[in-house]
Wavefront OBJ file of the C-alpha trace (Angstrom):
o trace
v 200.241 44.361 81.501
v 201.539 45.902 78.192
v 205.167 46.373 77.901
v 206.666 48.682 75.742
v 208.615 47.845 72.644
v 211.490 49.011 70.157
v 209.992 47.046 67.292
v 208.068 49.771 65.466
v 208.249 50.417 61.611
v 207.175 53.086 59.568
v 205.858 52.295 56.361
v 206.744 54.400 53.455
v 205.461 53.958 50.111
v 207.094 54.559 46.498
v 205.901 58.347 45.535
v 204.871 59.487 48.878
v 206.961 62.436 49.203
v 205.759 63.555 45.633
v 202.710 62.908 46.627
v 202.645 64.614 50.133
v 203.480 68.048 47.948
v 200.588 67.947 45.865
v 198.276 67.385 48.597
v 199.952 70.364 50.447
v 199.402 72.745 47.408
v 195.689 71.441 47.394
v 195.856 72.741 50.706
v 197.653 76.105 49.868
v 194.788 76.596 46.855
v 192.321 76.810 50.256
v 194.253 78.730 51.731
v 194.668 81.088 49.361
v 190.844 81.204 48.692
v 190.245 82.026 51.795
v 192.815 84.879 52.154
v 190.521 86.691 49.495
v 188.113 87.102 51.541
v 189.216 87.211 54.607
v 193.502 88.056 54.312
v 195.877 85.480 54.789
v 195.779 82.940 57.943
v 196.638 79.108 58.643
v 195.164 76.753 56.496
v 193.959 74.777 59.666
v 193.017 76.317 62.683
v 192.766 79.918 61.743
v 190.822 80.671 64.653
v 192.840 81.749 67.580
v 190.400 80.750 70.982
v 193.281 82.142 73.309
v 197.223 82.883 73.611
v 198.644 82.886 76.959
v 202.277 82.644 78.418
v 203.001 79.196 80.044
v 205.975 77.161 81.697
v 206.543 73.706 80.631
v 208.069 71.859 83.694
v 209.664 68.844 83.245
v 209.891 66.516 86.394
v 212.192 63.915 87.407
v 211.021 61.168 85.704
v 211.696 57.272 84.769
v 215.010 56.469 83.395
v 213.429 54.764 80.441
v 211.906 57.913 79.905
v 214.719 60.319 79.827
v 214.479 61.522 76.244
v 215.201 64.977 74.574
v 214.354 67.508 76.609
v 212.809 65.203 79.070
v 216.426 64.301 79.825
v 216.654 66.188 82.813
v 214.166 68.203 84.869
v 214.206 72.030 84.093
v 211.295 74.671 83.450
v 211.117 76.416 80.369
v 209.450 79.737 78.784
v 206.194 78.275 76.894
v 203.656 79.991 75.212
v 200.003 77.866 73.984
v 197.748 79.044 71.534
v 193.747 77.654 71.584
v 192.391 77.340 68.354
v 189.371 76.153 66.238
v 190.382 73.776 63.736
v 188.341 74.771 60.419
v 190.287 77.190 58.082
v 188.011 79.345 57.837
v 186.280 81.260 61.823
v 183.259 80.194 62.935
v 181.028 80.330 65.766
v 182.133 78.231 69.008
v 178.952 76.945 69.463
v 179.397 75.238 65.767
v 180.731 72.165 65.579
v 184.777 71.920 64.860
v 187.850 70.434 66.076
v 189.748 72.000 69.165
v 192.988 71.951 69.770
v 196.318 73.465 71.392
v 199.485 74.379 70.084
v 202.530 74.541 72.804
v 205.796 76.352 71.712
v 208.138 75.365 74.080
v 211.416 77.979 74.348
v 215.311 77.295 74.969
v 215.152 73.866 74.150
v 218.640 72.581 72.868
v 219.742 70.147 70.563
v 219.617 69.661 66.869
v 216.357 69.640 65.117
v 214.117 68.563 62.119
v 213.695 70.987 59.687
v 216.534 72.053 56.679
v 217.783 75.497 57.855
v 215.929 75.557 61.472
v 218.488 72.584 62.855
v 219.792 75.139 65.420
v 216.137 76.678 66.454
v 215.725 76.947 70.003
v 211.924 75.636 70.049
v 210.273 72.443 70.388
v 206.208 72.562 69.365
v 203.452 69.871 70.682
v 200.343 70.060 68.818
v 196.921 68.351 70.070
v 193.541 68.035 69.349
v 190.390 66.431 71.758
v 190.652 63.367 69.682
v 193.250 60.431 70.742
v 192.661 59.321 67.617
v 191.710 60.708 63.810
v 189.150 59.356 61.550
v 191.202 59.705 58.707
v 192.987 56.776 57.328
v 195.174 58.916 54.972
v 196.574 62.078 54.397
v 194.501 61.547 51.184
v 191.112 61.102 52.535
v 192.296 63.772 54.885
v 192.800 66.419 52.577
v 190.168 65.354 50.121
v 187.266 66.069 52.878
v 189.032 69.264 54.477
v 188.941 70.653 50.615
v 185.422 69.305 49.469
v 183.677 70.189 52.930
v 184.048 73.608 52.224
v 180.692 72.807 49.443
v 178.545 71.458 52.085
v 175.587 70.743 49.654
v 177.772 68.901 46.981
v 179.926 66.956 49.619
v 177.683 63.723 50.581
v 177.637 62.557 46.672
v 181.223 63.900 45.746
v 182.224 61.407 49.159
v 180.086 58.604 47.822
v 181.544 58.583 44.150
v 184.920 59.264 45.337
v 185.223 57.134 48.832
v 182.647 54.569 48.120
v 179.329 54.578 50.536
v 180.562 52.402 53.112
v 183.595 54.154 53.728
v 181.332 57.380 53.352
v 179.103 56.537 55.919
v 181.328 55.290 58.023
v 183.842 58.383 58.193
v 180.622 60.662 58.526
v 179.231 58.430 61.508
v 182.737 58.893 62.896
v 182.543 62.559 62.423
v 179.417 63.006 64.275
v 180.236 61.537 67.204
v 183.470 63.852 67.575
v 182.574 66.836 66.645
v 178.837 66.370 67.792
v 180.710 66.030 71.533
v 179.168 68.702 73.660
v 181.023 71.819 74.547
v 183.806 72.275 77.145
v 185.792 74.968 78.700
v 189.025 74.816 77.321
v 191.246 75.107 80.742
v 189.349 71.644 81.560
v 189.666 69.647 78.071
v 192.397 66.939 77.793
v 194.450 67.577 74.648
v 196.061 64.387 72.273
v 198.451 63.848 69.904
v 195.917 61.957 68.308
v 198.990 60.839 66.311
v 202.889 58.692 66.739
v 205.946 60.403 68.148
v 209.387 59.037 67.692
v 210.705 59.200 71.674
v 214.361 57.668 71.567
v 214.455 53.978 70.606
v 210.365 53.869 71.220
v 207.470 55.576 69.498
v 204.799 57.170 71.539
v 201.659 59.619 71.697
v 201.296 62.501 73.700
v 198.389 64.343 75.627
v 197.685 67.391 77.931
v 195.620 65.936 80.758
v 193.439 69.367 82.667
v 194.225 69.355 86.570
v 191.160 70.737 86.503
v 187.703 68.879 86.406
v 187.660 66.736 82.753
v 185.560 67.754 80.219
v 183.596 70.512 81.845
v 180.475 71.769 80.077
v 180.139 75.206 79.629
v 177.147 77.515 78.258
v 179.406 80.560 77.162
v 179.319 81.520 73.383
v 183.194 82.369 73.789
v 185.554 80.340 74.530
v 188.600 82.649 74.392
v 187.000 84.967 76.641
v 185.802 82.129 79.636
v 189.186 80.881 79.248
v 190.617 84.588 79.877
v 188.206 84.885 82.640
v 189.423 81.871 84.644
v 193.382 83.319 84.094
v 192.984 86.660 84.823
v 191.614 84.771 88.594
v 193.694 81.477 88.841
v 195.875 79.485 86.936
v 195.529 76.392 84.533
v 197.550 73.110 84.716
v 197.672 70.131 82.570
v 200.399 67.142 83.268
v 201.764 66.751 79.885
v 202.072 62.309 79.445
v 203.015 60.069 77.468
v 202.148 56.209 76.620
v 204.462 53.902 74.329
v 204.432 51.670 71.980
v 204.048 48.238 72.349
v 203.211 45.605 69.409
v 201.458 46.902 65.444
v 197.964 45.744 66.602
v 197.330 47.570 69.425
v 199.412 50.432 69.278
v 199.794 51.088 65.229
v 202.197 53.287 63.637
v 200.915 54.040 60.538
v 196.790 53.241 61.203
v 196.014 56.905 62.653
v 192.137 55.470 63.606
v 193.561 53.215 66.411
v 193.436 54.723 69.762
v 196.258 53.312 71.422
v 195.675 51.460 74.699
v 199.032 51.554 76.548
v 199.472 53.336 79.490
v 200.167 57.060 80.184
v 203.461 58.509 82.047
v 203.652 61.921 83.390
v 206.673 63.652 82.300
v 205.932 67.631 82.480
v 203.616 70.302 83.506
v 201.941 72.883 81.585
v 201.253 75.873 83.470
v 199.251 79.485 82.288
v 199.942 81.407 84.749
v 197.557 83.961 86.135
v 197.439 87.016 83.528
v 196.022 89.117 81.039
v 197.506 89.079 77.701
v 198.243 92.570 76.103
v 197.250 93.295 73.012
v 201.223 92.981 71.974
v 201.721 89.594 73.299
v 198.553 88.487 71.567
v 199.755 89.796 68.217
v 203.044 88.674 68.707
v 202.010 84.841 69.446
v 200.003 84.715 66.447
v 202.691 85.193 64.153
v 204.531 82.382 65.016
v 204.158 79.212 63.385
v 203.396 75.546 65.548
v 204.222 72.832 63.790
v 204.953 69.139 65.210
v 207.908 69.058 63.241
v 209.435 71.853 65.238
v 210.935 69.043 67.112
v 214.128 67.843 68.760
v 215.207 64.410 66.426
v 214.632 62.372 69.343
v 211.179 63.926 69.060
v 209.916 63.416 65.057
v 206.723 62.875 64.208
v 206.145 59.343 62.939
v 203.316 57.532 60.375
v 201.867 59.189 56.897
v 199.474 61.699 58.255
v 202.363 63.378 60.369
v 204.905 63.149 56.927
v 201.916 64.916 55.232
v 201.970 67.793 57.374
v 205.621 68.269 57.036
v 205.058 69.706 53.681
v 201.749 70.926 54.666
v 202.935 73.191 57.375
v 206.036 74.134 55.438
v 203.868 75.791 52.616
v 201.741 77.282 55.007
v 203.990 79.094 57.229
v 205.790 80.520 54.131
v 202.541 81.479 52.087
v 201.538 83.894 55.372
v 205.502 84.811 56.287
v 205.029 83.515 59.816
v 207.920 85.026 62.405
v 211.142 83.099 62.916
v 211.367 80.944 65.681
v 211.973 82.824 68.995
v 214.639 82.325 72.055
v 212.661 83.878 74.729
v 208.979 85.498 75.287
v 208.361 89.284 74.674
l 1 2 3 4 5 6 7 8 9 10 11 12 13 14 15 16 17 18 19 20 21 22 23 24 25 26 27 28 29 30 31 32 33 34 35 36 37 38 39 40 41 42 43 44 45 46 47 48 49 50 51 52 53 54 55 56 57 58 59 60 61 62 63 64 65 66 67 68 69 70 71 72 73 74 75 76 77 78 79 80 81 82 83 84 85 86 87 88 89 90 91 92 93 94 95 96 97 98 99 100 101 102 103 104 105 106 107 108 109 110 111 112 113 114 115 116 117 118 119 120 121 122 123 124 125 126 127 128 129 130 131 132 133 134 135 136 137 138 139 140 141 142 143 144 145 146 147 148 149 150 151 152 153 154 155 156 157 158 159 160 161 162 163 164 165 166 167 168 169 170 171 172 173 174 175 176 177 178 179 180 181 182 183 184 185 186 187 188 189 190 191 192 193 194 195 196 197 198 199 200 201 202 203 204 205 206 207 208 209 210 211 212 213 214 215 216 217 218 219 220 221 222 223 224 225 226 227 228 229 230 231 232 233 234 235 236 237 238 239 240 241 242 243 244 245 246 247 248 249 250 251 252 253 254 255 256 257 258 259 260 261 262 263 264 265 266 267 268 269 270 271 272 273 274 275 276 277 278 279 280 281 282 283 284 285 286 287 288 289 290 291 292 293 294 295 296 297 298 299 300 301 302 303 304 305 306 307 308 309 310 311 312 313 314 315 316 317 318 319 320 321 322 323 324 325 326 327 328
């Protein structure tokens, strides 16, 4: 039986912030490639699958537990946005990372970012990986950038990561995004990456009430997903699992998938609905970033102090809407 721990460290090295901005204006450069062509979106996950309205309903749960806004139980205004995670829209049936963003409303206490301490929003982002293949915001940003050249990118990755590590991150890459295709109302969601949570750290994930993982033949996801809402609703039990000791739960090692156990705190709910053209506009001006967070809440470990400046860039490059106190 694990138990969980205080003991966790970040690691920061000498430079990093200096560094983090470069690789976020490498980022921006995309971005702003892109926009030529296409106008100006995210430079991750431009592809909106779905926007819906959803509560976020947080139970009564263990004392040890009682953090943030999972201090006390309550239900708040939420709205999650599906998305693709390439910068650039493809094809569902194509290979890509999936993932949701969750902007949840009327959440109090001070938070993260210079100017926004007072913002009334708390964002969890996730992907269908619990873990990344990535071992730096470096290696991150150097793929996301050079993969855009598929024909030049195998011998760019050799010469710059070495064939071993090439190999090896491609092999990786395979087996996630080669996974087969799911409806999105039945995928589990992860942070994939640390959370501070109080005096622990831990990871989050959106676990479907639904039936896990099921496959689905429809060359849109966005519209099966609107299907199943406009019939029923979709619930996932939002959980979380803490740290407990550097080896099997790492802070700063974002290829470890952490083995603790999970604790269900909340419960994301899209109600039954159709989405109006408004609302759907209106959603995808907002920004989701994970550090939209409460302090008790901030992101923890390189990769997540890479997007800080990442997201920051991003959201101001495409004038993204201020943070909102209630749903349209």
């Amino acid at each position: 039986m694990t138990t969980p721990s205080t003991e966790w460290k970040e690691r920061i090295a000498p430079g990093e912030a200096e560094l983090f901005e470069r690789l976020a204006q490498d980022l921006a450069g995309m971005q702003q490639t892109l926009a030529q062509k296409n106008g100006i979106k995210r430079g991750l996950h431009a592809k909106p699958n779905f926007v819906a309205r959803a509560s976020f309903e947080v139970k009564s749960v263990p004392e040890s537990h009682r953090v943030g806004l999972f201090a006390e139980p309550r239900v708040y205004e939420a709205v999650a946005r599906f998305s693709n995670g390439g910068p650039a829209a493809q094809a569902d049936r194509k290979p890509d990372v999936r993932g949701i963003g969750v902007k949840v409303l009327g959440v109090g206490g001070k938070k993260l970012i210079p100017g926004l301490e007072s913002a009334p929003t708390q964002d969890f982002l996730a992907i269908l990986s619990a873990a990344t293949p990535f071992n730096s915001p470096e290696e991150f940003v150097w793929f996301v950038v050079n993969a855009r050249s598929p024909a030049t990118l195998l011998p760019k990755a050799f010469f710059t990561l070495g064939i071993g590590r090439t190999l090896s991150l491609l092999g990786q890459l395979k087996k996630g995004l080669g996974a087969p295709l799911t409806s999105l109302h039945t995928n589990r969601y992860f942070s994939a990456l640390p959370i501070r949570f109080g005096a622990h750290a831990a990871k989050f994930a959106f676990t479907p009430q639904d039936a896990q993982g099921t496959l689905t033949k429809s060359d849109d996801l966005g519209a099966e997903l609107g299907q199943h809402l406009a019939a029923q609703d979709a619930k996932w039990d939002f959980q979380v699992q803490l740290f407990t000791d550097e080896a099997s739960t790492p802070i700063e090692d974002p290829t470890v998938e952490w083995n603790s156990p999970w604790t269900t705190l909340a419960t994301l709910t899209l109600p039954k609905q159709t989405p109006s053209a408004e609302f759907i506009s209106w959603a995808e001006q907002l920004s989701y970033d994970p550090w939209h967070a409460q302090e008790e809440l901030r992101p923890l470990g390189a990769l997540m102090r890479a997007r800080s400046a990442a997201y920051r860039i991003s959201t101001q490059s495409r004038k993204a809407s201020p943070e909102p106190d209630r749903l349209p």
